[in-house]
Structures are given as structure tokens and as C-alpha cells.
C-alpha positions as CSV (number, residue, x, y, z in Angstrom):
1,X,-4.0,-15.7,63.1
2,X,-7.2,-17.5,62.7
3,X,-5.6,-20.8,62.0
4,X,-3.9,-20.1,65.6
5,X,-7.4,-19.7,66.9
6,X,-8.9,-22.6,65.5
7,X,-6.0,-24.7,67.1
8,X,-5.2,-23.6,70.6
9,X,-6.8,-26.1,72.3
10,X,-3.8,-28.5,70.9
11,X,-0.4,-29.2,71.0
12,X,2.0,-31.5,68.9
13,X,5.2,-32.8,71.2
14,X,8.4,-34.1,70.5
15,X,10.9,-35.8,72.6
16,X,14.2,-37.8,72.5
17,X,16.0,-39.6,75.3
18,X,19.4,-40.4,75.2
19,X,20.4,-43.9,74.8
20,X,22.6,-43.6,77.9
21,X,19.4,-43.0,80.0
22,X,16.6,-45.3,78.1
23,X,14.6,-47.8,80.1
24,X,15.1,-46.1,83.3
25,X,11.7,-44.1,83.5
26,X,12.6,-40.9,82.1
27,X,10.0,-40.7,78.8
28,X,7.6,-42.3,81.7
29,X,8.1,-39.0,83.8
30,X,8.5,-36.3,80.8
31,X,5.1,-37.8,79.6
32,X,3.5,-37.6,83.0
33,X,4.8,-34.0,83.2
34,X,3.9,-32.9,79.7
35,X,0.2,-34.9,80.2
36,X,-0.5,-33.0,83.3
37,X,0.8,-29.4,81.9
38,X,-1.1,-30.1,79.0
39,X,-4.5,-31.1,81.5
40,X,-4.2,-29.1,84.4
41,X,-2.1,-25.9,83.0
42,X,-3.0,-24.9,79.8
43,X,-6.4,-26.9,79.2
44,X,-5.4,-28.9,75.8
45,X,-8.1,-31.0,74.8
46,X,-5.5,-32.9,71.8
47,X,-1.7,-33.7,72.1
48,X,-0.1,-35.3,69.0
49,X,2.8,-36.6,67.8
50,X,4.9,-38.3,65.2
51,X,6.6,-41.4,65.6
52,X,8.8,-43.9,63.6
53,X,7.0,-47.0,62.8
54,X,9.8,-49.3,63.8
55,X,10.6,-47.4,67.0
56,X,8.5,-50.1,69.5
57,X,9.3,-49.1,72.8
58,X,8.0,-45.5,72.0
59,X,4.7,-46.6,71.0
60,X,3.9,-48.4,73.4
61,X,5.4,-45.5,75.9
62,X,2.9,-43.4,73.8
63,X,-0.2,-45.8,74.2
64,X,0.0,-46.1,78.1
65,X,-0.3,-42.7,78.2
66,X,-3.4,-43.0,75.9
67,X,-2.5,-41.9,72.9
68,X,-4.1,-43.9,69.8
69,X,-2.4,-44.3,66.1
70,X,-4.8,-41.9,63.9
71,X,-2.1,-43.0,60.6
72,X,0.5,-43.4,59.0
73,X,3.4,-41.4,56.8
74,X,4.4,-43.9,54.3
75,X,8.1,-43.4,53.1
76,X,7.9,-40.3,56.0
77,X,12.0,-40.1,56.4
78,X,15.0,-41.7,54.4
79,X,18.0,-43.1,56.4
80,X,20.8,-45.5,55.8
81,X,19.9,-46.4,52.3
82,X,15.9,-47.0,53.2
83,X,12.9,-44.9,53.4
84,X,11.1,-45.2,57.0
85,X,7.8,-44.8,57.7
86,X,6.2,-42.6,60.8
87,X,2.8,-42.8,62.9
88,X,0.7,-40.1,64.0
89,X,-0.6,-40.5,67.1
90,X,-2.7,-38.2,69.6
91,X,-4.3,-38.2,73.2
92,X,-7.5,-36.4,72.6
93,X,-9.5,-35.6,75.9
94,X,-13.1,-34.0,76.3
């Protein structure tokens, strides 16, 4: 309970959009949505995530909606034969 306490002025997100629907403005809009939720709603101060190094277009989604690298996972997730590594990233606000 006190952990809970100590961190509800944050929030870690996830999303995924289908390949189908890439490139067309939807993680623009679900980050503008989730940003001003997050500002205006339920008065987060830090948003975080986790990201796959070699997932480009993502990070930079992620960094025009201000969120800096803060480090990162080596050998985070194994796939194909290969271990990947991940980012963390957050938006921190005062």
C-alpha cells in the first residue's frame, strides 16, 4: 500500500498499433489522448514506458511527445534466435 502511495503521481503505458493502420496518425492521437488524460484528468506528473531499441519510428513518436531515454535494458527480450534490447523512456512534467 505504501509503495502505491509513493507512486500515484505516475503511470507506465503500453501501446501497439496494427501494422494495417501504421503511419496513418493513430499512435499520434492515442498519445495526445493518453498525454492530456494523464495532464488534465488524473494529474500525473511522470509517464513511462518501455521500448525496443530497434523499433525507430516509435521513438521518435515517443520523443515528439516529450518523452526522453532515461536507459537502457541490455538483452531485455529474445526473439528469432537474438536477444533485443529495450529503452526506458518517460515524460516527466512539474
Amino acid at each position: 500500500m505504501c509503495e502505491k502511495l509513493r507512486q500515484k503521481h505516475m503511470a507506465e503505458l503500453f501501446i501497439a498499433i496494427d501494422p494495417d493502420y501504421q503511419g496513418q496518425g493513430v499512435g499520434s492521437a492515442l498519445m495526445s489522448t493518453i498525454i492530456d488524460l494523464a495532464d488534465n484528468w488524473l494529474h500525473l506528473t511522470r509517464l513511462q514506458l518501455t521500448v525496443f531499441c530497434d523499433n525507430h519510428i516509435a521513438i521518435g513518436l515517443y520523443e515528439k511527445f516529450g518523452f526522453v531515454t532515461e536507459g537502457k535494458l541490455s538483452n531485455f527480450a529474445f526473439t528469432e534466435g537474438q536477444f533485443l534490447d529495450a529503452l526506458i523512456m518517460a515524460r516527466v512534467v512539474n
